[in-house]
VOPAGU-2260 file (C-alpha; in pm, 1 decimal, decimal comma):
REM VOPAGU-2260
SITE   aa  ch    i         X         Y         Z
SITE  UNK   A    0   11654,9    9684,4    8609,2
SITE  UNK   A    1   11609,3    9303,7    8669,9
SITE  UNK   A    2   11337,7    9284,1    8943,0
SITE  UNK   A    3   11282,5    8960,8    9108,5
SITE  UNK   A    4   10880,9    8884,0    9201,6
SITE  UNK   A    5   10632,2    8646,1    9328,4
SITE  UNK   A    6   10357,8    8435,9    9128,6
SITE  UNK   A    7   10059,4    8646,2    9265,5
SITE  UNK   A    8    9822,4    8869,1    9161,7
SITE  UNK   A    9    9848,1    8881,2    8831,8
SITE  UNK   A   10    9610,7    9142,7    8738,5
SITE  UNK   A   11    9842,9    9417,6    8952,2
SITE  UNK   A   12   10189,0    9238,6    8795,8
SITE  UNK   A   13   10058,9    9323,2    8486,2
SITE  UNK   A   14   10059,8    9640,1    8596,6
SITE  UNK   A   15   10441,5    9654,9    8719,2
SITE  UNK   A   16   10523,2    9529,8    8377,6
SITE  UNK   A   17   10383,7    9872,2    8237,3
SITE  UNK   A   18   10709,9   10013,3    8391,5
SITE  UNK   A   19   10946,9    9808,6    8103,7
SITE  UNK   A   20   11189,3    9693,2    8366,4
SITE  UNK   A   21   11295,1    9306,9    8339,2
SITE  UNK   A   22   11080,5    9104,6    8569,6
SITE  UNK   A   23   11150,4    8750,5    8681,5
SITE  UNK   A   24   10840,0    8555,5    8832,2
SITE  UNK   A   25   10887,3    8327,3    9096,7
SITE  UNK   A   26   10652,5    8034,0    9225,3
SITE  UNK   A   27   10500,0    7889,4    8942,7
SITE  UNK   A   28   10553,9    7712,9    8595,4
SITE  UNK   A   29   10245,3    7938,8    8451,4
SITE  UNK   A   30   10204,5    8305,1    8433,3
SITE  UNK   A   31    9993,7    8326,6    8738,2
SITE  UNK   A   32    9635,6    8183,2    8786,7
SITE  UNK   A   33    9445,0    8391,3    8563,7
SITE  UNK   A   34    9384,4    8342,0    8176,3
SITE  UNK   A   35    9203,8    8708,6    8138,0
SITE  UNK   A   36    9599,5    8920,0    8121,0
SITE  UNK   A   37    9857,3    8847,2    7895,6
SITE  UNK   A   38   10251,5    8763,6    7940,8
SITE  UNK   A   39   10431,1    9075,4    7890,5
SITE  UNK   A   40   10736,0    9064,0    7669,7
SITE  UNK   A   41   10899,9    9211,2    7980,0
SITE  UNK   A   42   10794,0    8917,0    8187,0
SITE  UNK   A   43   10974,9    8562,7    8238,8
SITE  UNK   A   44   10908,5    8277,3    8444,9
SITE  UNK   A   45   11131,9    8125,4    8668,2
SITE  UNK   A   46   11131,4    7717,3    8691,3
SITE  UNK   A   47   11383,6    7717,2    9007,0
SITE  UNK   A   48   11410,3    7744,8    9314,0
SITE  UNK   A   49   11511,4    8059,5    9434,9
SITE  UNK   A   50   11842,6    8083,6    9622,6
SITE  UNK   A   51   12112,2    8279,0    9766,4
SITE  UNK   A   52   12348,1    8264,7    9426,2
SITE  UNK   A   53   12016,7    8341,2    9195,1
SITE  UNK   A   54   11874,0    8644,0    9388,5
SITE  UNK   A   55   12223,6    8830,2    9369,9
SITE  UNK   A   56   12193,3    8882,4    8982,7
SITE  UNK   A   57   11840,4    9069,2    9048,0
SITE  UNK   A   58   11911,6    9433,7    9142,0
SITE  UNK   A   59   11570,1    9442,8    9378,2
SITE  UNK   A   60   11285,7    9213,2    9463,0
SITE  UNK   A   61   10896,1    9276,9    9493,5
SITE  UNK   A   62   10701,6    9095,2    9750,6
SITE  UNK   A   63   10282,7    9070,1    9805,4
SITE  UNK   A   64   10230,0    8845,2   10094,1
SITE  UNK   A   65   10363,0    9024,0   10433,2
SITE  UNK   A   66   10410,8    8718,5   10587,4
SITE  UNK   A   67   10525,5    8400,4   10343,8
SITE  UNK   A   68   10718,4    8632,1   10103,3
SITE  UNK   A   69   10883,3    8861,0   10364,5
SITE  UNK   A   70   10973,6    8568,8   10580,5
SITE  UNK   A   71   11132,0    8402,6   10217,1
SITE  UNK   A   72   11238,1    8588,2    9992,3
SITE  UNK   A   73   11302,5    8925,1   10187,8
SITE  UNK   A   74   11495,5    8796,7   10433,1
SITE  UNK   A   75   11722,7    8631,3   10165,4
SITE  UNK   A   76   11735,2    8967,8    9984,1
SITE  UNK   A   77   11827,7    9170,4   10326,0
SITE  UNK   A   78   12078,7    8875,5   10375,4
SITE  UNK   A   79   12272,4    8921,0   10047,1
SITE  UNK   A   80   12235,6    9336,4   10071,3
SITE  UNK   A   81   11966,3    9374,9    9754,2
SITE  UNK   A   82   11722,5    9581,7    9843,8
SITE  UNK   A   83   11325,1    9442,7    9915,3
SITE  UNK   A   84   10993,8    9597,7    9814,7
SITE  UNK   A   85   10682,0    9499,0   10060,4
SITE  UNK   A   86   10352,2    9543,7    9869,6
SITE  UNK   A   87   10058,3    9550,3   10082,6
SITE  UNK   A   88    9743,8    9503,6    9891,9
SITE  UNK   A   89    9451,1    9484,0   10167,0
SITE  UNK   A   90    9415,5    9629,8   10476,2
SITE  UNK   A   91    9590,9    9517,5   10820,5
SITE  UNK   A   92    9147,5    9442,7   10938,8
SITE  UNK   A   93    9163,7    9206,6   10653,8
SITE  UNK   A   94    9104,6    8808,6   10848,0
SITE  UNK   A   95    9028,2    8618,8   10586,6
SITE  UNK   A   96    8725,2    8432,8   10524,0
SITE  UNK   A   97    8854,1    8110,5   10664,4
SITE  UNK   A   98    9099,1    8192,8   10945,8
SITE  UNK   A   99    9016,8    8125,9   11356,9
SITE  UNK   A  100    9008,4    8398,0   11584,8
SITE  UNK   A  101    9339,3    8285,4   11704,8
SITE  UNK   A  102    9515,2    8293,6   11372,3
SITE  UNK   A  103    9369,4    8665,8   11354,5
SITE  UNK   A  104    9522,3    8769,0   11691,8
SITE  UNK   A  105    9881,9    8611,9   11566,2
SITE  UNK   A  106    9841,7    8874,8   11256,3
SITE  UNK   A  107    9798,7    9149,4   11455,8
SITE  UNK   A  108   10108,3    9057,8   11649,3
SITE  UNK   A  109   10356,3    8993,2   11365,2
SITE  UNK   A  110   10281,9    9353,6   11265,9
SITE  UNK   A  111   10362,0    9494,9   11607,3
SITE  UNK   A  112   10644,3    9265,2   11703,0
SITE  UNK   A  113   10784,5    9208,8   11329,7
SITE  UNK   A  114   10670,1    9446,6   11043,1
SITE  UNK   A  115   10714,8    9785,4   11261,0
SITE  UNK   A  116   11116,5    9690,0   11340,7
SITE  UNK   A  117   11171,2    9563,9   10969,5
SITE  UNK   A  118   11038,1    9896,5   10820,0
SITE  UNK   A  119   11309,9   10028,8   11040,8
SITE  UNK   A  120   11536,6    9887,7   10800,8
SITE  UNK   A  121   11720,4   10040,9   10496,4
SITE  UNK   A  122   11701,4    9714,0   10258,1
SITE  UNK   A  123   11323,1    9686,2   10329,2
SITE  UNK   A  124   11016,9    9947,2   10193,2
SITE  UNK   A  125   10672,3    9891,1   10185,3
SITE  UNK   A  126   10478,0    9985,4    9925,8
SITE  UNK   A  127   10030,8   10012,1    9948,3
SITE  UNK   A  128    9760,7   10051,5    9748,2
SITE  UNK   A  129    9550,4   10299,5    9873,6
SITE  UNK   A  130    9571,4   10585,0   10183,7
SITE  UNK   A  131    9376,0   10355,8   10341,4
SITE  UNK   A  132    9543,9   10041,6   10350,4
SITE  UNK   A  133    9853,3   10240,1   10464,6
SITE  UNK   A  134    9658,6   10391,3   10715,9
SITE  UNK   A  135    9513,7   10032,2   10845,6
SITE  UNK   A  136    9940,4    9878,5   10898,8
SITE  UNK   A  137   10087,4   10208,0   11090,0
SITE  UNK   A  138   10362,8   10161,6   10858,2
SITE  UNK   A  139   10620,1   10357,0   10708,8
SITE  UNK   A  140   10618,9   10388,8   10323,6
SITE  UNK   A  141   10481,6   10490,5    9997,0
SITE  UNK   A  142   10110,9   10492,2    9835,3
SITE  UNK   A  143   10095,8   10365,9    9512,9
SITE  UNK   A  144    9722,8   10338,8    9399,7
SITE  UNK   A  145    9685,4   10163,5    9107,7
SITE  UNK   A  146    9707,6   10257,6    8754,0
SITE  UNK   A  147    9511,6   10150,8    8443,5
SITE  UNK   A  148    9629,8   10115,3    8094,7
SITE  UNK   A  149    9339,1   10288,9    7961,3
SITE  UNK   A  150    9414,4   10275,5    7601,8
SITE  UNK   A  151    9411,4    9931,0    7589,1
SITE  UNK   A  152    9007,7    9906,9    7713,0
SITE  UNK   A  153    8735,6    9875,4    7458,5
SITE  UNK   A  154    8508,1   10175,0    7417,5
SITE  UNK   A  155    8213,3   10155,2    7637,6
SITE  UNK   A  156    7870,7   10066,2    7432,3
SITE  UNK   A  157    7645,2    9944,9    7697,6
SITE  UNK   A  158    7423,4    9789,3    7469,1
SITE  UNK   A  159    7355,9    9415,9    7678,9
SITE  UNK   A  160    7089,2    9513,5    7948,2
SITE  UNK   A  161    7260,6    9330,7    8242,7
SITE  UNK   A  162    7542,2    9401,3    8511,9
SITE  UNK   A  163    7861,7    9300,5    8556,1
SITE  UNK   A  164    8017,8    9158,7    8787,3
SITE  UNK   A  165    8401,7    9076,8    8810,9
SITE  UNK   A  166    8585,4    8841,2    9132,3
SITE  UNK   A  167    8680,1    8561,9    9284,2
SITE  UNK   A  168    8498,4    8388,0    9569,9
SITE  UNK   A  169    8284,4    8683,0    9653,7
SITE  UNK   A  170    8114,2    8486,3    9902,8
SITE  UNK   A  171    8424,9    8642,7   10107,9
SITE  UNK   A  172    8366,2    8922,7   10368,1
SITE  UNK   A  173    8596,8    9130,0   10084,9
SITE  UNK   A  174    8229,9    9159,4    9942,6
SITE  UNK   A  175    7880,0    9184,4   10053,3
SITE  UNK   A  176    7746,8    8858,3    9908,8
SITE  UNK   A  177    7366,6    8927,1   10066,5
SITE  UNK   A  178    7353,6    9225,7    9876,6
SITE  UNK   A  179    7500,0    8993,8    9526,4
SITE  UNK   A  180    7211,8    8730,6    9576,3
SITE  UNK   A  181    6930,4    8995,9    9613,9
SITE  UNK   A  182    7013,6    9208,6    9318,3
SITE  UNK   A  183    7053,4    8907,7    9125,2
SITE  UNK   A  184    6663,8    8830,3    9187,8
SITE  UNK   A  185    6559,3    9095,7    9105,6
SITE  UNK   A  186    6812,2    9203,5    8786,9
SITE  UNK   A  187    7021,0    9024,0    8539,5
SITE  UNK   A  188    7389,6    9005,3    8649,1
SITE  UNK   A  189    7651,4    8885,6    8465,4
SITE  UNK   A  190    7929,7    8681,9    8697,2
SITE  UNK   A  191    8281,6    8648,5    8559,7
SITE  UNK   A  192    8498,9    8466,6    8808,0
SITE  UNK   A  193    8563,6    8153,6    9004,3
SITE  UNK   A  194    8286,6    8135,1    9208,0
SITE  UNK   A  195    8185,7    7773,4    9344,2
SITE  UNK   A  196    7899,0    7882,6    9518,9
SITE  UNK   A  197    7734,8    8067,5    9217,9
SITE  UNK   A  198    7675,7    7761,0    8926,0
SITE  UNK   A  199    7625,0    8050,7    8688,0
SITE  UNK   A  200    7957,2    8220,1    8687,8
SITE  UNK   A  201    8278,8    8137,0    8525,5
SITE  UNK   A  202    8663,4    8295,2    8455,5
SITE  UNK   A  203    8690,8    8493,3    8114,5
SITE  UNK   A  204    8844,0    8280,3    7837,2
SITE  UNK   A  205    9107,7    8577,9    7800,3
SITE  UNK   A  206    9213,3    8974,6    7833,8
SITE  UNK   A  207    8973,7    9025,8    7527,3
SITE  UNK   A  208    8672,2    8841,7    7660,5
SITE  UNK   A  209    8699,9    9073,5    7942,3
SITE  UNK   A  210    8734,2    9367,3    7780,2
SITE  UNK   A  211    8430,3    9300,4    7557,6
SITE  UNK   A  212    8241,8    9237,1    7897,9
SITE  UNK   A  213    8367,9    9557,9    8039,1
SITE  UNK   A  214    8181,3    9769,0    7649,2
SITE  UNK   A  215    7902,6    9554,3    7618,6
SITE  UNK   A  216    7755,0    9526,4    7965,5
SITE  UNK   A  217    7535,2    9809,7    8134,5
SITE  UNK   A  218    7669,7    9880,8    8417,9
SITE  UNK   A  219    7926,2    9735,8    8636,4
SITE  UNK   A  220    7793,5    9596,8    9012,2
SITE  UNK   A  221    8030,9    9654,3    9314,8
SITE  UNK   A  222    7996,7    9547,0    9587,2
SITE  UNK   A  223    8350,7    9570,5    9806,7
SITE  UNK   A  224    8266,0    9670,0   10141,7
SITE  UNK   A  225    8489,5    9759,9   10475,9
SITE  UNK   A  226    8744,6    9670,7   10590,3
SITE  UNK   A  227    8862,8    9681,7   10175,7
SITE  UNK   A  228    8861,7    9971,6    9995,0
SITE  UNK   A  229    8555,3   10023,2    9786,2
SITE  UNK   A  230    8674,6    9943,2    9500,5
SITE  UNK   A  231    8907,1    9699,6    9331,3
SITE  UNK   A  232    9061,4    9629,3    9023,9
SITE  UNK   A  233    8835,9    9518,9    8842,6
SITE  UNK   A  234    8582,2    9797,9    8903,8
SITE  UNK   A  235    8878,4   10015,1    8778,7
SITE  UNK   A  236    8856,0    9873,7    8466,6
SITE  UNK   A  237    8569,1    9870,1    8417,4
SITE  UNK   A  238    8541,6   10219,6    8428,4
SITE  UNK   A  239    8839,4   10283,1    8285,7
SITE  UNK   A  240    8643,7   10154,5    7931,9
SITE  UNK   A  241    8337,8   10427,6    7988,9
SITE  UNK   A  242    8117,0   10201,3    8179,8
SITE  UNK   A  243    7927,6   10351,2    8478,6
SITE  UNK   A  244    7966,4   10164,5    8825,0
SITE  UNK   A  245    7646,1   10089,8    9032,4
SITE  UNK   A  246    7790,2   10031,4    9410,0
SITE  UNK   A  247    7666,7   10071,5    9766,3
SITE  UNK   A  248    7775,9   10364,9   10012,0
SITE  UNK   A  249    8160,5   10323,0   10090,7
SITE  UNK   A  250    8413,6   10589,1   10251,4
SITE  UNK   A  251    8694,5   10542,9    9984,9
SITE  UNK   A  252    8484,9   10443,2    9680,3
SITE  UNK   A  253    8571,9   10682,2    9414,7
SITE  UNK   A  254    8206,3   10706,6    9266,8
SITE  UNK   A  255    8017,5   11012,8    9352,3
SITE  UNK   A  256    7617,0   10913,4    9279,4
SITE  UNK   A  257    7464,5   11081,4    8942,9
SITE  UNK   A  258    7877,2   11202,6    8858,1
SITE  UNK   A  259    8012,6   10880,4    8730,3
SITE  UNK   A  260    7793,1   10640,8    8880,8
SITE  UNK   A  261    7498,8   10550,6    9118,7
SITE  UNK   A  262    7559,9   10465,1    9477,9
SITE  UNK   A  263    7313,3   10333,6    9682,0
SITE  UNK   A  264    7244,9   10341,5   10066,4
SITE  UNK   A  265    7127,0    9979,1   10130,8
SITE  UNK   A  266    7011,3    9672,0    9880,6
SITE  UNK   A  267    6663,6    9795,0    9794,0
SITE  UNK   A  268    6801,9   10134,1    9673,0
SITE  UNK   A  269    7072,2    9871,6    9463,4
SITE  UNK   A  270    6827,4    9725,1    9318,8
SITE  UNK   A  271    6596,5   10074,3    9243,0
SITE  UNK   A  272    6892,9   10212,9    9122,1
SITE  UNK   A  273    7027,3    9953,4    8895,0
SITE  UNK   A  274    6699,3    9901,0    8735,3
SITE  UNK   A  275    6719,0   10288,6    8654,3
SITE  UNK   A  276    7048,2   10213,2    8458,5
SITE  UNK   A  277    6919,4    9918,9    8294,9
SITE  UNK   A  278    6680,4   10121,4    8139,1
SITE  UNK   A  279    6839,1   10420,9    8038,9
SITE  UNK   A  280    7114,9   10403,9    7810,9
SITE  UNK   A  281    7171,1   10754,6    7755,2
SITE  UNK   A  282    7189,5   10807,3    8149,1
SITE  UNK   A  283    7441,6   10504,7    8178,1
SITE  UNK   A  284    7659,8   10645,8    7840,3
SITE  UNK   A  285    7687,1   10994,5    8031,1
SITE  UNK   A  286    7781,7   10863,9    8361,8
SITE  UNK   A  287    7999,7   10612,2    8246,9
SITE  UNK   A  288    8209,4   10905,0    8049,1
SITE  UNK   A  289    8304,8   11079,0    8375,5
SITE  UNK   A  290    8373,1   10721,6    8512,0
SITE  UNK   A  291    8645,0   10699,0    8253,8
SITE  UNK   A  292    8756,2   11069,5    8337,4
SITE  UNK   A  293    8788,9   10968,4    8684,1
SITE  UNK   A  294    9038,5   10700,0    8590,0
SITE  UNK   A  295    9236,0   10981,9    8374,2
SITE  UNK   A  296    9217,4   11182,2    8655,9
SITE  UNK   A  297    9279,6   10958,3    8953,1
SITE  UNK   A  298    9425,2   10591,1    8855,3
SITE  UNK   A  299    9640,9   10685,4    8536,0
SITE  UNK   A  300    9870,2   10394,0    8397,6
SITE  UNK   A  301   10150,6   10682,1    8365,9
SITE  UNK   A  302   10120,6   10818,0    8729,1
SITE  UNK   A  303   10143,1   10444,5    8878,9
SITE  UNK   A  304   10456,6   10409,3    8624,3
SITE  UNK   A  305   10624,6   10777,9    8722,8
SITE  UNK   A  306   10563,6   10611,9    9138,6
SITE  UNK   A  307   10682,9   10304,5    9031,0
SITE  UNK   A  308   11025,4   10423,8    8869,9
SITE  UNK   A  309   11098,8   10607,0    9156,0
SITE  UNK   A  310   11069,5   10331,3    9438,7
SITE  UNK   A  311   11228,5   10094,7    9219,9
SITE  UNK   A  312   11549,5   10313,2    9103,0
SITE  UNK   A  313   11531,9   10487,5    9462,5
């Protein structure tokens, strides 16, 4: 199928390019803003503007913002009958950091005065990551958590004596920075991101880099808290290559403490915690093991393909 998209998260369209259909990638002369994932051979780049004559040839098209791609490009699909895809990848509490109280109010109408009518409609289907973020919009649709080529990660060795650490910004209320800036005094942390408020940390140079990170380091830090799920990505990954997660209590995390990681109630257990994982490699190698069995178990790359298939072909 030839499935029209938008030049966002890049990490997660990686993903959708697991499922070998033809993608076309909208909004942007580069492949996204991230150096750390490959272009798929699957994967091309579209230079023009996207009109009314160009989105006919695609048989469906995949948005990620609910509000700037539905307004654009799904209401140009529903005009010319092909059918539109509405991912939602945070939850409806999501405010972001920088928005007024206002602008937060206006969010919470759209979805009761515009979302809930278009899900109505038979050209439009949302799409979310996780129960909970479905469970956040009151929306009809399908839960797709997310999958992770697994075969592609780089056995897990542990053998650098620091965390890990893997975002952007996480001075955001997505994460709880206070909790970062402690830990960090108190244990090496490796940051890998674009983070202007921590000097220290910087992007991966590329998918490999990041892999490496995800063998060589300890333990991987997260630190996600409410209203996102607790866990992203990136602590996926990560555990998808063997390495145990250290993270703070959180209702949807998938780490269960002393199973495939260590989960803390508040910053000086972190901290306790994380020096107990710094400092035993054999406890880190055993936990980290179920980590990546949780991944088989729970976030498989062919399970998010099988979903994919069907919402795309349905």
């Amino acid at each position: 199928m030839k499935v029209l998209t938008i030049n966002r998260h890049t990490a997660y369209l990686y993903l959708l390019s697991k499922t070998d259909h033809q993608f076309f990638v909208a909004g942007g002369e580069r492949w996204g803003d991230f150096a750390q994932r490959p272009m798929p051979k699957n994967v091309i780049i579209l230079n023009e503007p996207v009109d009314g004559k160009i989105i006919k040839s695609f048989d469906v098209v995949i948005g990620h913002d609910p509000l700037h791609d539905l307004m654009n490009l799904g209401l140009l699909a529903v005009r010319h009958g092909i059918p539109y895809i509405q991912i939602l990848h945070g939850r409806c509490e999501r405010t972001g950091y920088k928005r007024s109280f206002l602008v937060r109010q206006v969010k919470r109408l759209y979805r009761h005065l515009i979302l809930k009518p278009i899900s109505l409609s038979k050209f439009v289907r949302f799409v979310f990551i996780s129960p909970s973020v479905q469970k956040s919009w009151k929306l009809p649709g399908t839960v797709i958590c997310p999958g992770i080529p697994i075969d592609e990660m780089i056995p897990y060795r542990g053998d650098k004596e620091t965390l890990l650490i893997v975002g952007n910004d996480l001075h955001r209320e997505h994460f709880d920075f206070t909790a970062l800036q402690e830990v960090r005094k108190a244990l090496p942390v490796k940051i890998v991101g674009r983070n202007p408020k921590i000097l220290e940390a910087a992007p991966a140079a590329s998918w490999e880099e990041l892999k490496e990170l995800y063998s060589s380091c300890r333990a991987y830090l997260n630190i996600t808290r409410e209203p996102e799920d607790g866990y992203n990505l990136a602590t996926l990954e990560a555990m998808a290559s063997g390495m145990p997660v250290l993270t703070l209590q959180h209702p949807t995390s998938p780490i269960r403490d002393g199973l495939n990681g260590l989960v803390a109630k508040d910053i000086n257990e972190l901290i306790e915690k994380g020096q107990k994982l710094l400092q035993n490699h054999d406890l880190a190698k055993k936990l980290g093991e179920n980590a990546r069995k949780t991944i088989l178990e729970k976030f498989s790359i062919q399970r998010f393909v099988e979903d994919w298939d069907k919402i795309l072909k349905g």
